[in-house]
C-alpha positions, -999 to +999 in steps of 0.1 A: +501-175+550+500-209+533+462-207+518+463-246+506+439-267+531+432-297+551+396-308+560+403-301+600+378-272+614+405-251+628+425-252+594+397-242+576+391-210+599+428-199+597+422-197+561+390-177+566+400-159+589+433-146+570+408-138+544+381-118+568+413-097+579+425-088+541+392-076+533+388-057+565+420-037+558+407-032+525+380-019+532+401+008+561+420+018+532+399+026+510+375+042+532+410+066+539+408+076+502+379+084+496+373+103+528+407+123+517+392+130+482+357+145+496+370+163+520+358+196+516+338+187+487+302+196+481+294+155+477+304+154+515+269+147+521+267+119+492+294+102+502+301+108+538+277+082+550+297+055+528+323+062+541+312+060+574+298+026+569+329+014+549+346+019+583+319+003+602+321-026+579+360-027+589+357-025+624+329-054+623+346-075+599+377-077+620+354-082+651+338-114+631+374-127+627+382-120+660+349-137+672+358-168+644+394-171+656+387-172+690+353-202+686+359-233+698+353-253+665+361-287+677+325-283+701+293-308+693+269-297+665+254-265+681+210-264+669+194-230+682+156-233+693+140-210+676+101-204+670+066-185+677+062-176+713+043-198+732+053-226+709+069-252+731+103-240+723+118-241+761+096-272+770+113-288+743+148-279+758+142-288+789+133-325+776+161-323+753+189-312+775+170-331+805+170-297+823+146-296+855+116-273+839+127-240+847+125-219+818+094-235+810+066-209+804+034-202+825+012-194+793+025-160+792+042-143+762+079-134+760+084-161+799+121-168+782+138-138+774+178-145+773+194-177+752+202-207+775+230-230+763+233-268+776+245-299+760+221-330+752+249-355+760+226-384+747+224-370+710+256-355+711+245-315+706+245-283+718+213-270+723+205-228+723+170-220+736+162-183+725+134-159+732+105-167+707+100-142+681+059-128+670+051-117+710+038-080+712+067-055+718+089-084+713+109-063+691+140-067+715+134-103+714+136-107+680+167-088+673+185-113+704+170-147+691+184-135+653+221-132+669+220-166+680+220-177+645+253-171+633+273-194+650+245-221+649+251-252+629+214-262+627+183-244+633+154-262+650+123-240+640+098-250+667+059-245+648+022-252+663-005-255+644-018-220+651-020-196+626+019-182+618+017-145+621+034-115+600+068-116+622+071-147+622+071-154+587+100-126+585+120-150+606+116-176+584+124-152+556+152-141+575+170-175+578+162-187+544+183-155+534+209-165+557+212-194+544+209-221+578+199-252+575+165-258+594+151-285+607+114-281+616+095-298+648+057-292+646+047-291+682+014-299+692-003-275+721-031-302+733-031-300+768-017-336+785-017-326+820-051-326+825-072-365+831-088-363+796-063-349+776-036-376+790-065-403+784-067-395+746-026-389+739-022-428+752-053-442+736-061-421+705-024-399+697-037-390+664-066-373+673-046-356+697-022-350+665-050-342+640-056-364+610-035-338+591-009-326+612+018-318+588-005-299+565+004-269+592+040-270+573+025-251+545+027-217+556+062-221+570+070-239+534+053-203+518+076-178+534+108-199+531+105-206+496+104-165+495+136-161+498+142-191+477+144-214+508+133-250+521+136-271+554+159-303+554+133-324+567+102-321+597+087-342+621+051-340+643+057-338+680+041-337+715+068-313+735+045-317+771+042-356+767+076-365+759+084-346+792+053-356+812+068-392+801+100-389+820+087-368+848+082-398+873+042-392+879+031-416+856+037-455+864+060-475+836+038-488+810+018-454+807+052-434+801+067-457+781+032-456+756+029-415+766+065-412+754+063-432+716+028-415+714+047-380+715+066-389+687+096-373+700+117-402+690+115-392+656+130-356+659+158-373+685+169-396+655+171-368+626+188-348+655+208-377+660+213-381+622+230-346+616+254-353+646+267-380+632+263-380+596+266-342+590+282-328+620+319-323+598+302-308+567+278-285+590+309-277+612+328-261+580+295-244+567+287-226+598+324-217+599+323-204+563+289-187+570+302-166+599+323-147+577+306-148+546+273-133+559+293-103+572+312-105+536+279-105+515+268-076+542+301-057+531+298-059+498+262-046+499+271-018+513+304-012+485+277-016+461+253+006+477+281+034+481+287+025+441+251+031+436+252+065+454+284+080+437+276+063+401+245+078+404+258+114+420+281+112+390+254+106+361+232+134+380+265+153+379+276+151+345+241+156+332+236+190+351+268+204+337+252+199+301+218+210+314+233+243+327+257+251+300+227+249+276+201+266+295+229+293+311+245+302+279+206+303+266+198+332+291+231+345+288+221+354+249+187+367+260+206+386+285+229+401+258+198+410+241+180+428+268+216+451+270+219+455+235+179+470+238+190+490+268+217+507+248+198+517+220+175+529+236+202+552+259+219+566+226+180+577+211+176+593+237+207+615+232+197+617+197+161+638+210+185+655+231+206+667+201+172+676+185+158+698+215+186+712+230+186+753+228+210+759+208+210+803+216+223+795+254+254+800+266+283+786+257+290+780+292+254+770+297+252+743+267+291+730+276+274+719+314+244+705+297+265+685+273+284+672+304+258+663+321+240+647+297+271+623+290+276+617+323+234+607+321+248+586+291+273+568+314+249+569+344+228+547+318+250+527+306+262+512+342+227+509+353+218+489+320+248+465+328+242+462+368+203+455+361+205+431+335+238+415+348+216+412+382+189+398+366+208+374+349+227+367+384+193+356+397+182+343+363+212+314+362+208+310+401+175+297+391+179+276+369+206+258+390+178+254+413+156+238+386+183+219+369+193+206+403+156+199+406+157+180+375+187+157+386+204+162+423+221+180+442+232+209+418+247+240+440+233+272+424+266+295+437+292+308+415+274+338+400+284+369+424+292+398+410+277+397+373+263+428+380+291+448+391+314+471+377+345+454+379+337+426+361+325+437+329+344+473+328+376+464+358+414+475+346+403+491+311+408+528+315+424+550+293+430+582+283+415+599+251+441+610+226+444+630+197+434+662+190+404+663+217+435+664+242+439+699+237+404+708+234+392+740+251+368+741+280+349+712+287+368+689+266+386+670+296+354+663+307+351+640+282+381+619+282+376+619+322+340+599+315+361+578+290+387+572+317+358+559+340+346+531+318+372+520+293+384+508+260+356+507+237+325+520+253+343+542+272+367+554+244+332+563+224+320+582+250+350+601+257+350+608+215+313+615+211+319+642+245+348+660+231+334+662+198+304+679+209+322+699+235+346+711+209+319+723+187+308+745+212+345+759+218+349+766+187+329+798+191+356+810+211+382+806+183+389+807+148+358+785+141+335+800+161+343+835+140+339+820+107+303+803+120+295+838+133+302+857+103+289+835+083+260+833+103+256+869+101+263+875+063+240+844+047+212+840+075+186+854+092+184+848+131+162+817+128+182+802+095+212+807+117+191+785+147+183+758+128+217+760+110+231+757+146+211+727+154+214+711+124+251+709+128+247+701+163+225+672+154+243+668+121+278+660+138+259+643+169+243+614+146+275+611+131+292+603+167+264+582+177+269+563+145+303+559+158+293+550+190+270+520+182+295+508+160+318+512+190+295+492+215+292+462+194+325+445+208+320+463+242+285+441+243+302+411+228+331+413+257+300+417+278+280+385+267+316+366+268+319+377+305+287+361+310+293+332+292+327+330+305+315+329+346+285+296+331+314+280+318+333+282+350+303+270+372+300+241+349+340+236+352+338+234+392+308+211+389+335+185+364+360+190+392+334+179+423+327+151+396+361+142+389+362+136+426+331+110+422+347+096+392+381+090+421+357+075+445+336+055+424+371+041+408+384+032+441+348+015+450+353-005+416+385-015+426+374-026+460+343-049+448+364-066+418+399-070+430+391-072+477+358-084+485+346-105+453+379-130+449+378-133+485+342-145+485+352-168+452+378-184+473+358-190+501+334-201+481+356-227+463+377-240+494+340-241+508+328-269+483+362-286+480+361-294+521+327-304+513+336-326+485+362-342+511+342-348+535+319-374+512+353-387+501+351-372+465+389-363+469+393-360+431+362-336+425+372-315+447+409-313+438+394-306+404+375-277+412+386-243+395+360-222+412+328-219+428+298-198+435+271-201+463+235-189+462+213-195+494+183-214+483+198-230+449+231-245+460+268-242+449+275-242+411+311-255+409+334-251+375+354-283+370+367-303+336+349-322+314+354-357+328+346-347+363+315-327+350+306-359+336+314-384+369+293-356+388+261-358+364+257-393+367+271-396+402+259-364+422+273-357+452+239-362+470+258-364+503+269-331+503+247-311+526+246-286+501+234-291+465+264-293+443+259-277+403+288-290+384+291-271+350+320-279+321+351-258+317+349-268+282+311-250+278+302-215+268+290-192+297+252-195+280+259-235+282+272-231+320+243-214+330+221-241+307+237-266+324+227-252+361+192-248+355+188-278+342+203-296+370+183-270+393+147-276+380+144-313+374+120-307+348+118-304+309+141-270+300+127-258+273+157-232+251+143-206+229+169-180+226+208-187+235+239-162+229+264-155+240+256-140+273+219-146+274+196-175+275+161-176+273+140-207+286+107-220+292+097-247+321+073-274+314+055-265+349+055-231+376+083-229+395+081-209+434+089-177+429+119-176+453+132-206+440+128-194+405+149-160+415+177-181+431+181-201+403+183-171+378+208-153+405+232-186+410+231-192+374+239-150+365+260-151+392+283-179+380+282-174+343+278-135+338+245-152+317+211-131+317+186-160+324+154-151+312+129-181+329+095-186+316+068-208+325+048-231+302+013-227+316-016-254+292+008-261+260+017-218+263+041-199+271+033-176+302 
C-alpha cells in the first residue's frame, strides 16, 4: 500500500496497521523455521518456548491491528480514571459525566469493579472510570484497570493525600513505562456532608485543603520518574464538594461558593485544554501507541529468544572444547591403564614359561599351553571391556560435569566402548606360514588368533603355535635329535633345565614379539576411543549449527521486520506531530526518528532545520522533540541530545567515535538519567557514559 501520509486519524492507522500486519507475518514465518530446524533436536527445550511465544506474539499482533482497524478514531479525547481505591475516582465521574451517583462507593474497598464509559459533553471527552488498583486481593482489579490504558488518550491519575502504597506506585511505574500522558487530580477526602465539614469547605477551603496540599505529589513524582517518567501538569481538588454543589440540597449562593471552593474548575479547564489544544496530536499518539507497545512487547521477546539461543550456543560451543580436552585426557589415561593391563597379562605367561613341568606329557603340556592362551585371550578381552567400561562411565561423567560447568550438555554417545565389536569387530584372520601345518595342537592357535584379529590376535595365534610346535617336535625329526641329544650330553636334570630353558628361551622371544605386536593393537585401541569423543563433540557442533540457524533467523527478524518497522513508525509518528503545530517543513525534513518514553523523540534532520529547531523548539508538540544534525558524528548526535535533554552545563571528558563520556553540573533522577542514556544509545549506536558533578567533583 501507498505508505506516504496525511495528518487525518484514519490515514494514519491504515499506515500502522499495514505495518502491525507485516510484522505479525514475520514473526509466523519465522517462528515456522525455527520450529522446523529444532524439531527433534536436543535444544527443543531451549528453544521451544520461543517459539511458542513468537507465535503468540503473531496471533496478538494481528489481534492489536484488528482491534486498531476496527477503533473508531474520529471519537472525543478518551481520559481513563485511574487511582488508589477509595480515592474519589468514581465520585469524580459521576460529577464529570453528570451521572446520577451510582457507582459511587460506600467506603468499602474494590465498590467499582468493571470500567464504565460515558461522555462529558460539556468538556468534550470520554471519560473511562476503572476499578482502583492497591485494594487487598485486588489483583484482578488491577490487571482490568491496566487494559483500559491502551486505547486511552489521557490518563487522569486520581491521588489523596494518604500515604501511596507498594501497588500503587507499580501503577505509576507501569504507565510511565507505557509511556501515557497523565494528568494528575489530588483529591481531597475531608468529609463535606456532614454540618461542620460543609461549614469549613465554604468558609475556610484551605484548611480543608491543607496549607500544603500539593506537597502529596511527591511520592507519585518518585515512582514516575522510575521509569524515567513525569505528569503533564496537576491540580488540588474536592471530588464530594463539586458534586454536593450541583446536587440541589444546598440553596444558590452556598453551591456556587461550595463549587469554586472545590477547585474543580481548575482540572475542568486543563481537561478542557487537552481537548481542544491537544486532542489531534494525542489522537495519533494513542493510535501509534496501540501498536507500538505490543511492537516493543515483540521485540522483547525476539531478543529474549536471541538471548536464549546466543547463549545455548556459547554454552554449546564451549562444551565441545571442554569435552574434547577433558575426553581425549581420560582417553590417554585410559590407554595407559590397558597398556598396564597387558603387561602385566604377558608376565604372567612369562612365570608360566618359568614353572611349567616340563617332564609331562606331551599331550598334557599341549592342553596346558592351550589353555593358558586361551587365559591369555580371556585377559586380554577382560582388560579391554573393564577399562573401555570404565572409560564409558568415565567420559559420561564428565559430560555431566562439563554440562555442569556450562548447560545443558547430553552425556550419551558412549555405548559400547567396552565391547568386543568395537575395538576387535571384522578383523579375523587366519595364521599362515609354516604353523599351518603344525602337528597337534597347532590349530589351536590360529583358531584364538581367528577370534581376535590382526595384530593382537595374529601374535597370539604366533606365540601359540610356536610353543605348541615345540612340543610336537618330540614326535618328529626334532623331537629325536632333542632326545638323543638329551640322552648323550646330559644327565636327567641338565636335560630339565635344558628343556625349560628352551621352553622359556623361545617363549621370551615370542613374547618379545608379542609386545612389539600390541603396540599398534593399543594405539588402534586409544584411536577408537578417541575416535567415539570426537564424534560426541561432532553431534554436539551439529545441535549447534542448528542454534547458529535459529539465532540467524532471530537476527534477521530484529534488524530487517520488527526494528525498521518501529523506525518508521517512529518517524511518520513525529512528522504528523510536527504537522499538527504547523511545522510542515520540519517534518518533511525528517530522515528518521527514535522514541524513548520518558526522554522524548530524537529526530535526524539537516543542518538548517537542526538549526531553526534549536532556536525555535517545537514546544507545542506534546512530545519533546531532540533534533540532532545529519551533518554530526554519531558521538556529536548523541552530544547534541543530552544536551538538549538536561538543560544544564554538559560537561565532555572523553568523545570517540562511538562513546562519549560526560559530567553534569548537578544530579540528575535516576530514571530520567537512564532514559536519556537509552534515547541517546538508541539513536546514535553512542555508549553514553553520564556522571554527576557532586561539590566541584566528579561523582
Amino acid at each position: 500500500m501507498d505508505r506516504s501520509l496525511t495528518t487525518l486519524p484514519a490515514a494514519f492507522r491504515a499506515l500502522i496497521v499495514a505495518d502491525g500486519r507485516d510484522v505479525s507475518r514475520a514473526l509466523a514465518r519465522a517462528a515456522q523455521e525455527i520450529d522446523a530446524q529444532i524439531i527433534g533436536s536436543e535444544h527443543r527445550w531451549s528453544l521451544g518456548d520461543a517459539v511458542d511465544y513468537l507465535h503468540h506474539s503473531a496471533v496478538r499482533l494481528e489481534a492489536v491491528c484488528e482491534s486498531l482497524a476496527d477503533r473508531d478514531v474520529e471519537r472525543p479525547l478518551r481520559v481513563v480514571l485511574m487511582g488508589q481505591t477509595m480515592a474519589g475516582k468514581s465520585t469524580l465521574f459521576e460529577y464529570l459525566s453528570g451521572g446520577d451517583g451510582a457507582r459511587v462507593g460506600d467506603g468499602r474497598q474494590r465498590f467499582s469493579r468493571d470500567a464504565c464509559i460515558r461522555v462529558a459533553t460539556e468538556i468534550g471527552v470520554e471519560i473511562v472510570d476503572t476499578p482502583g488498583v492497591g485494594a487487598m486481593d485486588g489483583k484482578e482489579d488491577y490487571e482490568f484497570a491496566f487494559r483500559q490504558v491502551a486505547d486511552a488518550d489521557l490518563i487522569l491519575w486520581v491521588a489523596t493525600t494518604r500515604a501511596t502504597q507498594e501497588q500503587t506506585g507499580q501503577a505509576l511505574e507501569r504507565l510511565a513505562d507505557l509511556g501515557k500522558p497523565i494528568l494528575v487530580a489530588l483529591n481531597c477526602l475531608k468529609d463535606v456532608t456532614d454540618e461542620i465539614g460543609l461549614l469549613d469547605m465554604l468558609e475556610e477551603p484551605e484548611l480543608v485543603f491543607g496549607g500544603d496540599a500539593m506537597g502529596n505529589l511527591a511520592p507519585i513524582r518518585r515512582y514516575l520518574s522510575r521509569a524515567g517518567g513525569r505528569y503533564i501538569d496537576a491540580v488540588a481538588i474536592h471530588a464530594q464538594a463539586a458534586r454536593l454543589a450541583l446536587s440541589g440540597a444546598l440553596d444558590t449562593d452556598e453551591a456556587r461558593t461550595l463549587h469554586a471552593n472545590s477547585r474543580i474548575d481548575s482540572l475542568v479547564s486543563a481537561l478542557r485544554l487537552h481537548a481542544d489544544g491537544t486532542f489531534a496530536q494525542r489522537r495519533i499518539v494513542s493510535i501509534c501507541d496501540s501498536l507500538r507497545l505490543a511492537l516493543l512487547d515483540t521485540a522483547d521477546a525476539v531478543e529474549a529468544a536471541h538471548a536464549t539461543a546466543s547463549s545455548a550456543l556459547t554454552a554449546g560451543l564451549g562444551m565441545q572444547l571442554e569435552f574434547r580436552k577433558r575426553g581425549s585426557r581420560r582417553v590417554d589415561d585410559a590407554y595407559e591403564e590397558l597398556q598396564a593391563a597387558f603387561s602385566a597379562a604377558i608376565t604372567a605367561r612369562e612365570r608360566w614359561a618359568e614353572s611349567v613341568d616340563v617332564d609331562r606329557d606331551l599331550d598334557e603340556l599341549n592342553e596346558r599351553l592351550n589353555n593358558e592362551m586361551a587365559a591369555l585371550r580371556t585377559d586380554f578381552e577382560r582388560s579391554i571391556a573393564d577399562v573401555g567400561q570404565r572409560l564409558q562411565a568415565d567420559l559420561e561423567g564428565v559430560a555431566v560435569d562439563v554440562a555442569d560447568d556450562w548447560t545443558g550438555f547430553g552425556g550419551g554417545g558412549f555405548r559400547e566402548l567396552g565391547g568386543r565389536g568395537t575395538v576387535w569387530g571384522n578383523r579375523a584372520v587366519k595364521v599362515g606360514g609354516r604353523f599351518a601345518v603344525g602337528m597337534g595342537g597347532l590349530m589351536a592357535g590360529a583358531l584364538i588368533g581367528s577370534f581376535l584379529g590382526p595384530g593382537l590376535g595374529t601374535a597370539i595365534g604366533a606365540v601359540s603355535a610356536g610353543v605348541i610346535g615345540l612340543v610336537s617336535s618330540l614326535l618328529g625329526l626334532d623331537r629325536l635329535i632333542d632326545w638323543i641329544g638329551d640322552r648323550s650330553f646330559r644327565s636327567a636334570a641338565e636335560v630339565r633345565e635344558r628343556r625349560r630353558r628352551k621352553v622359556r628361551d623361545q617363549m621370551s622371544e615370542l613374547l618379545l614379539e608379542f609386545r612389539k605386536s600390541l603396540v599398534p593393537v593399543g594405539e588402534r585401541v586409544r584411536q577408537d576411543w578417541l575416535d567415539a569423543v570426537e564424534g560426541e563433540a561432532a553431534r554436539q557442533y551439529a545441535a549447534s549449527a542448528v542454534l547458529e540457524r535459529s539465532i540467524a533467523v532471530l537476527r534477521r527478524l530484529a534488524s530487517e521486520e520488527i526494528e525498521p518497522v518501529n523506525v518508521r513508525i517512529d518517524t511518520e509518528l513525529v512528522r504528523e506531530l510536527l504537522r499538527c503545530t504547523g511545522r510542515e517543513q520540519a517534518a518533511s525534513a525528517v530522515i528518521r526518528a527514535t522514541r524513548w518514553r520518558g526522554a522524548g523523540m530524537a529526530i535526524e534532520v539537516p543542518e538548517p532545520v537542526f538549526d531553526e529547531l534549536v532556536h525555535a523548539p517545537a514546544a507545542e508538540c506534546v512530545e519533546r522533540i531532540v533534533p540532532t544534525s545529519a551533518q554530526s558524528s554519531a558521538a556529536a548526535s548523541a552530544l547534541q541530545i543530552i544536551r538538549h535533554l538536561a538543560d544544564r552545563e554538559v560537561t565532555v571528558h572523553e568523545m570517540g567515535p562511538d562513546s562519549l563520556e560526560i559530567a553534569l553540573d548537578a544530579p540528575v533522577a535516576p530514571g530520567a538519567q537512564e532514559a536519556w542514556h537509552a534515547l541517546a544509545r538508541v539513536h546514535t549506536g553512542v555508549d553514553v557514559r553520564i556522571r554527576d558533578v557532586v561539590k566541584g567533583g566528579l561523582s
